[in-house]
Every structure is written in C-alpha cells, then in structure tokens.
C-alpha positions as a Markdown table, in Angstrom:
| # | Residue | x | y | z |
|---|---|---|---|---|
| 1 | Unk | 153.6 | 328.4 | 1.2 |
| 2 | Unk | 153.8 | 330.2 | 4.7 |
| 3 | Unk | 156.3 | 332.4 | 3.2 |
| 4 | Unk | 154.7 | 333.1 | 0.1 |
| 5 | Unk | 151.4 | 334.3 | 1.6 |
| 6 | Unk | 151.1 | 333.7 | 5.5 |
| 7 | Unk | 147.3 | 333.0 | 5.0 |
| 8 | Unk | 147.2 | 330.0 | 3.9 |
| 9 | Unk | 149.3 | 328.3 | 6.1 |
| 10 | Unk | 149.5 | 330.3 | 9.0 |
| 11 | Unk | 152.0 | 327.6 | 11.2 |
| 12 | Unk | 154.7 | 328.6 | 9.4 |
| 13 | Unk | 157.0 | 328.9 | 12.4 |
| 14 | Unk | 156.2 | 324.9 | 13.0 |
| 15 | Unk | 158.1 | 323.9 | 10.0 |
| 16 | Unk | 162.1 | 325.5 | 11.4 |
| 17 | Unk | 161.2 | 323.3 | 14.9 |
| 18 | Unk | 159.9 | 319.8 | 13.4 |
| 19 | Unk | 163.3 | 320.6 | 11.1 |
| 20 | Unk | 165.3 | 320.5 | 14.0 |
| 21 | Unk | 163.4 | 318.1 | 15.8 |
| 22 | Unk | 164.7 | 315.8 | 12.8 |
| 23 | Unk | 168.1 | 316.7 | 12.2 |
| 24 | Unk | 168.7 | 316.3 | 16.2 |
| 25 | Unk | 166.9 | 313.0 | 16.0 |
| 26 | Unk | 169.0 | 311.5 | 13.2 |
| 27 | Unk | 172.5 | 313.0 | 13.9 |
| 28 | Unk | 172.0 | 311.8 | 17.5 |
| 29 | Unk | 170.9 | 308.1 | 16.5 |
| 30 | Unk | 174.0 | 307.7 | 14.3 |
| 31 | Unk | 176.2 | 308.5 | 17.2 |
| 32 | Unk | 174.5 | 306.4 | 19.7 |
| 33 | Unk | 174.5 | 304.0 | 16.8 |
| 34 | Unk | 177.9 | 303.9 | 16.5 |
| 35 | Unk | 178.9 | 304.3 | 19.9 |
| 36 | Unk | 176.7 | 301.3 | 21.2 |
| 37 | Unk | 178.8 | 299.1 | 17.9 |
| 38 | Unk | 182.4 | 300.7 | 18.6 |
| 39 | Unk | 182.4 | 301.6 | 21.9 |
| 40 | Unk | 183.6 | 305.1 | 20.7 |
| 41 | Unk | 182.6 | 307.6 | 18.4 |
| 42 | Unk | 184.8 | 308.8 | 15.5 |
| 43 | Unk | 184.4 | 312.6 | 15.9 |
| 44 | Unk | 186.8 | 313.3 | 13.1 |
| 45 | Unk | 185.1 | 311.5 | 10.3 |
| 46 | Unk | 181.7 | 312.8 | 11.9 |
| 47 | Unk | 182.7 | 316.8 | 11.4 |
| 48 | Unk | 184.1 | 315.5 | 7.5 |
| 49 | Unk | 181.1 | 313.7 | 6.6 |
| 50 | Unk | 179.2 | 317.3 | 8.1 |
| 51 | Unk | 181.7 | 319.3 | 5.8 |
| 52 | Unk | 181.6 | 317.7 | 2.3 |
| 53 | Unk | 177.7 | 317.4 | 2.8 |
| 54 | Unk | 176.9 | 320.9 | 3.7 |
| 55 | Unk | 179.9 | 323.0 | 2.5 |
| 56 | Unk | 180.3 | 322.5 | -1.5 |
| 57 | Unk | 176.6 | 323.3 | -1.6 |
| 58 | Unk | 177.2 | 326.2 | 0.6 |
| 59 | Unk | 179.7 | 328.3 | -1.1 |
| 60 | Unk | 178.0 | 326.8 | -4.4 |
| 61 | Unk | 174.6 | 329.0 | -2.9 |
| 62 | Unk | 176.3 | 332.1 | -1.8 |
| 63 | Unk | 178.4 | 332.3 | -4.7 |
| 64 | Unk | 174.7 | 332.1 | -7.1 |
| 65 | Unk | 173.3 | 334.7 | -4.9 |
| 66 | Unk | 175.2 | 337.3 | -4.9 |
| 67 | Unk | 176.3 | 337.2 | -8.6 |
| 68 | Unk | 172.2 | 337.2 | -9.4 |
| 69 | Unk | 172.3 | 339.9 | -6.7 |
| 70 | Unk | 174.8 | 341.4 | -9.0 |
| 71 | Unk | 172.2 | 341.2 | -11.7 |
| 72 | Unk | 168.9 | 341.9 | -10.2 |
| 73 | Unk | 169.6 | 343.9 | -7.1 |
| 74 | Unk | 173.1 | 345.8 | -7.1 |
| 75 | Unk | 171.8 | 347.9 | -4.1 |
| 76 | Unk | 172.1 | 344.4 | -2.0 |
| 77 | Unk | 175.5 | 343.7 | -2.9 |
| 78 | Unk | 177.4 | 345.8 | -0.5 |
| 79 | Unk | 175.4 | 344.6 | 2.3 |
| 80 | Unk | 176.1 | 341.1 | 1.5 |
| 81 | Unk | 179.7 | 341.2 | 2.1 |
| 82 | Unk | 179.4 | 340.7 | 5.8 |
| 83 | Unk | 176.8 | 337.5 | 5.6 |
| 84 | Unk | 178.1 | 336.0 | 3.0 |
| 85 | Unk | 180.9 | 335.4 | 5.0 |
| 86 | Unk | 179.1 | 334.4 | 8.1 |
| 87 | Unk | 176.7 | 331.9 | 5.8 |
| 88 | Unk | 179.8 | 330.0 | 4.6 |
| 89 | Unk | 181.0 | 329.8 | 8.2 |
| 90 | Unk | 177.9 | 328.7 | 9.6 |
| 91 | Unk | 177.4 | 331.9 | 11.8 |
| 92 | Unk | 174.5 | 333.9 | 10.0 |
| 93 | Unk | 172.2 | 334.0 | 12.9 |
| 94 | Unk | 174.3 | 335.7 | 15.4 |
| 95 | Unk | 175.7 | 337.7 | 12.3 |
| 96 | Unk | 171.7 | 339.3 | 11.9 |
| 97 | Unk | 171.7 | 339.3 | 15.9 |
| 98 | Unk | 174.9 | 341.3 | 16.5 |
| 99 | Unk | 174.3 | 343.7 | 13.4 |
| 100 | Unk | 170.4 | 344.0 | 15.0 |
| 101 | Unk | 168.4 | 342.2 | 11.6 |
| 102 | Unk | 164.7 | 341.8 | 12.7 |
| 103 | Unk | 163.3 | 338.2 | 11.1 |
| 104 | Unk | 159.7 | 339.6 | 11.9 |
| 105 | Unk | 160.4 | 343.1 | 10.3 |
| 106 | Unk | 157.7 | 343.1 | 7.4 |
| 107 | Unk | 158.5 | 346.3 | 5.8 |
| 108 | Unk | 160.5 | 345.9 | 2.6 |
| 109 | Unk | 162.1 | 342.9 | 1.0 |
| 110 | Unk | 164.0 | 340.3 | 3.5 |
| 111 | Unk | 168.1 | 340.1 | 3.4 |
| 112 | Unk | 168.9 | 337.8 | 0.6 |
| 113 | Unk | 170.6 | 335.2 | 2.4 |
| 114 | Unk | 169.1 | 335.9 | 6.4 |
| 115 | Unk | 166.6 | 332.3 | 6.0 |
| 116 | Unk | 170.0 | 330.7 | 6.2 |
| 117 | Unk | 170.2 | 331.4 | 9.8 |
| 118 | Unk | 168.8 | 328.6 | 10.4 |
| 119 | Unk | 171.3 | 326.3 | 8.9 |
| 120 | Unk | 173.8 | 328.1 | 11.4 |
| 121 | Unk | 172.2 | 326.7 | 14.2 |
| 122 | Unk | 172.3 | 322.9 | 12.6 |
| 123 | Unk | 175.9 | 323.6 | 12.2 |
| 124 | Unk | 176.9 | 324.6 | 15.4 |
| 125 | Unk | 174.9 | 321.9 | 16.8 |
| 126 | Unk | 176.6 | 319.3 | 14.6 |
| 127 | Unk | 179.8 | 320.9 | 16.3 |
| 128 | Unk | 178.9 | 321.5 | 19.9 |
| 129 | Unk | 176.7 | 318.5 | 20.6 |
| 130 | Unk | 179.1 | 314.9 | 19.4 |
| 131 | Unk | 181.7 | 316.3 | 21.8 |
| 132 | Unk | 179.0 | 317.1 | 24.5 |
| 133 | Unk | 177.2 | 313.5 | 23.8 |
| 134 | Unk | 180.7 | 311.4 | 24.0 |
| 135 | Unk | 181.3 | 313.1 | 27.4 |
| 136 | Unk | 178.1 | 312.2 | 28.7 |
| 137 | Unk | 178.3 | 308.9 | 27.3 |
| 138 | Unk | 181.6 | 308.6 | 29.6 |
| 139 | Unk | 180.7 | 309.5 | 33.1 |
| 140 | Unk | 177.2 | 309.0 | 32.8 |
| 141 | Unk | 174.5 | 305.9 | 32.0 |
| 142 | Unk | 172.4 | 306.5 | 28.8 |
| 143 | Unk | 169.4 | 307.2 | 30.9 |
| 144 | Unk | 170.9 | 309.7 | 32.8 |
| 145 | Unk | 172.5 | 311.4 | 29.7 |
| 146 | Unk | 168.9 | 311.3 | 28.5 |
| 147 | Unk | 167.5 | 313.1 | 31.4 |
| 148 | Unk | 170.4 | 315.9 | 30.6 |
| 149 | Unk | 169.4 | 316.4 | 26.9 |
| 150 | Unk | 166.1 | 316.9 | 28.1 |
| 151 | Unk | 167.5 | 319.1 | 30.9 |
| 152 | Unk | 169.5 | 321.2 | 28.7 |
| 153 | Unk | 166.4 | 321.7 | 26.1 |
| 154 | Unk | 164.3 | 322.9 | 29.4 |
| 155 | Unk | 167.1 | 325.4 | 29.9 |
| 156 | Unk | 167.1 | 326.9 | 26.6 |
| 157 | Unk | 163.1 | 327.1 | 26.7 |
| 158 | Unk | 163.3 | 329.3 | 30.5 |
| 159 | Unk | 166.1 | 331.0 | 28.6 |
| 160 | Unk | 164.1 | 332.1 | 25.9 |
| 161 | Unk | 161.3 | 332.8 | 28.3 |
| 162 | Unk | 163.6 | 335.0 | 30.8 |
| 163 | Unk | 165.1 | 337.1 | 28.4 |
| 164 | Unk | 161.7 | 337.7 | 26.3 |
| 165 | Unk | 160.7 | 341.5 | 26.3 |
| 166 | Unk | 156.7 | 342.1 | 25.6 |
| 167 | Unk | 156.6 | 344.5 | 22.7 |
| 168 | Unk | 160.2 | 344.1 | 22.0 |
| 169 | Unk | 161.8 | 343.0 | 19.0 |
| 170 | Unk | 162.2 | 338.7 | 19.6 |
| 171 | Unk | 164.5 | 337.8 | 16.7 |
| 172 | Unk | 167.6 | 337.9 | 19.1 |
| 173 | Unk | 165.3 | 335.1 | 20.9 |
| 174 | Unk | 164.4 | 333.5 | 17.4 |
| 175 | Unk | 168.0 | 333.4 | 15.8 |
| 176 | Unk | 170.1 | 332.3 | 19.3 |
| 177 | Unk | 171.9 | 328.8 | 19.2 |
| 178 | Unk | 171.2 | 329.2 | 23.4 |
| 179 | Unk | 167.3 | 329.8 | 22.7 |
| 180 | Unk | 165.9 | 328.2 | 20.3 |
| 181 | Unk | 167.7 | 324.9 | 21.0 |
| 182 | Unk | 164.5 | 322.9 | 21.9 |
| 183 | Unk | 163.5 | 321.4 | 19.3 |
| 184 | Unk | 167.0 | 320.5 | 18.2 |
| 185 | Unk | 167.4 | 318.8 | 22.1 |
| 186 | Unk | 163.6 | 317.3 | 21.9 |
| 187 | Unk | 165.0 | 315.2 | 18.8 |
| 188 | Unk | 168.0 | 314.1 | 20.3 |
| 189 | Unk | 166.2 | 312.8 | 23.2 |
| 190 | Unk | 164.1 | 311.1 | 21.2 |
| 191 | Unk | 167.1 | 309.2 | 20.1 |
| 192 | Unk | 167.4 | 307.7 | 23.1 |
| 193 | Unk | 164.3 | 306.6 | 23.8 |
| 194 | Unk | 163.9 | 305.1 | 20.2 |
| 195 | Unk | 165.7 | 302.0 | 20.4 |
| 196 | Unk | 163.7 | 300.6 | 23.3 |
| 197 | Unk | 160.8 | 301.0 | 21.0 |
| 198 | Unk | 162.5 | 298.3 | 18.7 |
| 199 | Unk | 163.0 | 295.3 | 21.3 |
| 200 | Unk | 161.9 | 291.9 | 20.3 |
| 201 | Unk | 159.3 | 292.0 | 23.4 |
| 202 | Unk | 157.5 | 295.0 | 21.6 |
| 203 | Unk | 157.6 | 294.3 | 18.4 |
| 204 | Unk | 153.8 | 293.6 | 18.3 |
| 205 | Unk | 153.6 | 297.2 | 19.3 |
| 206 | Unk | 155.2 | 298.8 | 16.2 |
| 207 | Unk | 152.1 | 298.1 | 13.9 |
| 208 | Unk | 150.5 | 300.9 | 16.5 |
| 209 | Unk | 153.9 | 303.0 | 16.6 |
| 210 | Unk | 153.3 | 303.3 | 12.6 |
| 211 | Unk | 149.8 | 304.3 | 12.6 |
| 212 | Unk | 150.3 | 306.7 | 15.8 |
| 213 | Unk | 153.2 | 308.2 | 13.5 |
| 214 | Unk | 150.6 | 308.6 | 10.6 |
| 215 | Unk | 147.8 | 310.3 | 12.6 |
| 216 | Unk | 150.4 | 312.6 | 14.2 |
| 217 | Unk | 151.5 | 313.5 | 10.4 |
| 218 | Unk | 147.9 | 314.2 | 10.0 |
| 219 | Unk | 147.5 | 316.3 | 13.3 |
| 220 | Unk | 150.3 | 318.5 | 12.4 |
| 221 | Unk | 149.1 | 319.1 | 9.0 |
C-alpha cells in the first residue's frame, strides 16, 4: 500500500526492518536450536536448505520478468542483463550501489527487479552470519556472544550514521549489507534472549508476553 500511494501508509520504510528483524530472529533460533541439541551446527545442510528454498523461486522470478519485460517494456531489456544476474546471485543491492541506482529517485518508473535488493541482504546474511555465530559459540559464552550481536548491530547503525551526507543521495546507505544490518542483528539478538523467556519459573509470565506482543502489533500498525 506504501508503494502504491505513499499517503496512505506513510511507514513504508518500517516494513523492510521488521522483515529483517524476523528473518534474523528465526534463522538465528534454529541455529542456537540446534546447536544447544547437537553441540554443533550443520552449516552444510543449513546453506542447502537456504538454496532449494530461495533459489528455484528465484531464477523462476527473473526468468517471468524479463520475458514480460520482453512483452510490455523492450526498452528495459537491455538494462536488465546486468541485475538479473546479480538477483539470481543474491548481489542486487551492491549491483544498484556500484552502478549508482537511487531507491529514492521518484522520477520515472523504478528498475524492474531493484525491490529485490533486499533479498540480497537476507542472503548474504544467511551466508556470513552461521559461520560468524558457530565461532562465537566457540570461544565465547552465549551471553557474551549476545552482547557482540548487539555490538556488531551498533556498529552498523554509527556506520550508517558516519558515512551519511545531508542532501546527498542515501541509497548507498539504504542498499549496504554493512549499513543497514540493524534490524537483521536486533533479531538475532532477540534469539538469544528468547529462550529464557520460556523457563518453567516464568511460565506464569507468558500470558503477559502474548498480550504485550498483541499491543505492540497494534502500536506498530
């Protein structure tokens, strides 16, 4: 709706962080999950899991696009080439970075496939952060590899902040893996802290846990 007239539901931007928030959340419990029952965590089977989920429906997308492209828009076919590519290999945000695509440029019809960017970022999270969470996990208690995830997500945050321009273009800011990683890391810490919630001593407190999660639903609506 954001999309379709800004107006209406002017938090648009919200929507991409809770996303993240989410994703880092989930694919963060299922590796502490696993590492807490195995003592290890299966990185291979992890990254193929990743792959059949997000790939077949990946080149299934592109492909679609650019034959209606094809169809409806032959002007947009030549530029395509070079983020197609990068979309089925999970690098179409610093694709639009290094070939200078604004996100907030409103003049004109967006590239077809640039909202993908921010699949690009999942991916190279879902690649970057298992191997950086099993290392943690090995030199480090889980409390302490909680205060890093939170650490790291502070980093990206002054990064964003340092490298910010006033009046300059901020999609390099918007699309980077290294700035926009908050929400992502904000999630995954939240991993960490949610088992604790779930101890037999607190389980009179859940009944609260559900309803604070319902107001916050309604708050952010």
């Amino acid at each position: 709706m954001y999309h379709a007239h800004t107006a209406w539901l002017p938090g648009g931007y919200l929507g991409v962080d809770l996303f993240f928030a989410i994703s880092g959340f989930l694919i963060t419990r299922g590796l502490l999950t696993e590492h807490a029952q195995q003592g290890v965590v299966d990185l291979k089977r992890f990254w193929i899991r990743r792959a059949r989920r997000l790939l077949p429906a990946a080149f299934v997308f592109v492909f679609v696009m650019i034959t209606a492209a094809q169809a409806f828009f032959p002007g947009d076919v030549r530029s395509l080439r070079g983020v197609a590519l990068a979309a089925v290999g999970y690098a179409t945000n610093w694709y639009l970075i290094f070939s200078q695509q604004s996100y907030f440029d409103t003049v004109g019809r967006p590239q077809l496939l640039q909202h993908l960017w921010s699949l690009a970022v999942e991916e190279q999270f879902y690649l970057i952060w298992p191997i950086a969470l099993v290392l943690a996990l090995r030199v480090m208690s889980r409390r302490f590899a909680l205060g890093a995830t939170l650490l790291l997500g502070m980093m990206s945050v002054v990064l964003m902040a340092v490298l910010y321009r006033g009046g300059a273009d901020v999609s390099r800011l918007y699309y980077g893996t290294d700035t926009h990683a908050i929400g992502l890391l904000v999630g995954a810490a939240l991993a960490f802290v949610e088992p604790a919630w779930r101890t037999r001593e607190r389980e009179r407190f859940l009944p609260a846990f559900e309803v604070g999660g319902v107001l916050a639903l309604g708050a952010l609506g």
